[in-house]
C-alpha positions in Angstrom: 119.1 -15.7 -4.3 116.8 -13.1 -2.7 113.9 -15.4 -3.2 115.5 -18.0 -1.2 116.1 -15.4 1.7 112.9 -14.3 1.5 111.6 -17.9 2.3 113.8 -18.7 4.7 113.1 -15.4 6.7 109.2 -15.5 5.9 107.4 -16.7 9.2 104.0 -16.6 7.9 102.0 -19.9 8.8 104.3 -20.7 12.0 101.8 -19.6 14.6 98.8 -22.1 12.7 101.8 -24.9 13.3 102.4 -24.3 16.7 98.4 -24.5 16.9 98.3 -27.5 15.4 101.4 -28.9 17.8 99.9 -28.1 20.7 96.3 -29.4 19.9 98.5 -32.6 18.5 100.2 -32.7 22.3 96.7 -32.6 23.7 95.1 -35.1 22.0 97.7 -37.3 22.3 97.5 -36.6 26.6 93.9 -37.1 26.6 94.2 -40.5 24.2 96.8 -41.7 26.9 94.7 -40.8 29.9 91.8 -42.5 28.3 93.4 -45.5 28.1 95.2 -45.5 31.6 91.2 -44.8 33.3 89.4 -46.6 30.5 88.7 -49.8 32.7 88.5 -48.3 36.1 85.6 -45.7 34.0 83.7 -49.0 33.3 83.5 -50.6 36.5 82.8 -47.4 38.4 79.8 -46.9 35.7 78.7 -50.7 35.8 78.6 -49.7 39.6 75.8 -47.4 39.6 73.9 -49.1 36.4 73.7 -52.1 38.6 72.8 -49.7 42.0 70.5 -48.2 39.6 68.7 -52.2 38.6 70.1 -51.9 35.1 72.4 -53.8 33.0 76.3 -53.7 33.5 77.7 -52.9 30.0 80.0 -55.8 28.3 
């Protein structure tokens, strides 16, 4: 029964977890702000390749 306690009261490992949540959370932000800009990105850079006399990218 004591072992049980124990594990239920042990908090070693938590603050790696809420690491890992918050770099999840961030990822996941800048994966969803890539795709929102992804296209506007593109034409903005086709903008100066072509100012530049270069090829526009596919």
């Amino acid at each position: 029964m004591n072992a049980i306690k124990n594990f239920i009261n042990d908090e070693a490992g938590v603050t790696a977890i809420e690491y890992a949540l918050i770099a999840a959370g961030i990822a996941v932000v800048a994966g969803a702000a890539a795709t929102a800009m992804g296209p506007a990105l593109k034409t903005k850079f086709n903008a100066v390749i072509e100012a530049l006399g270069g090829t526009k990218v596919a």
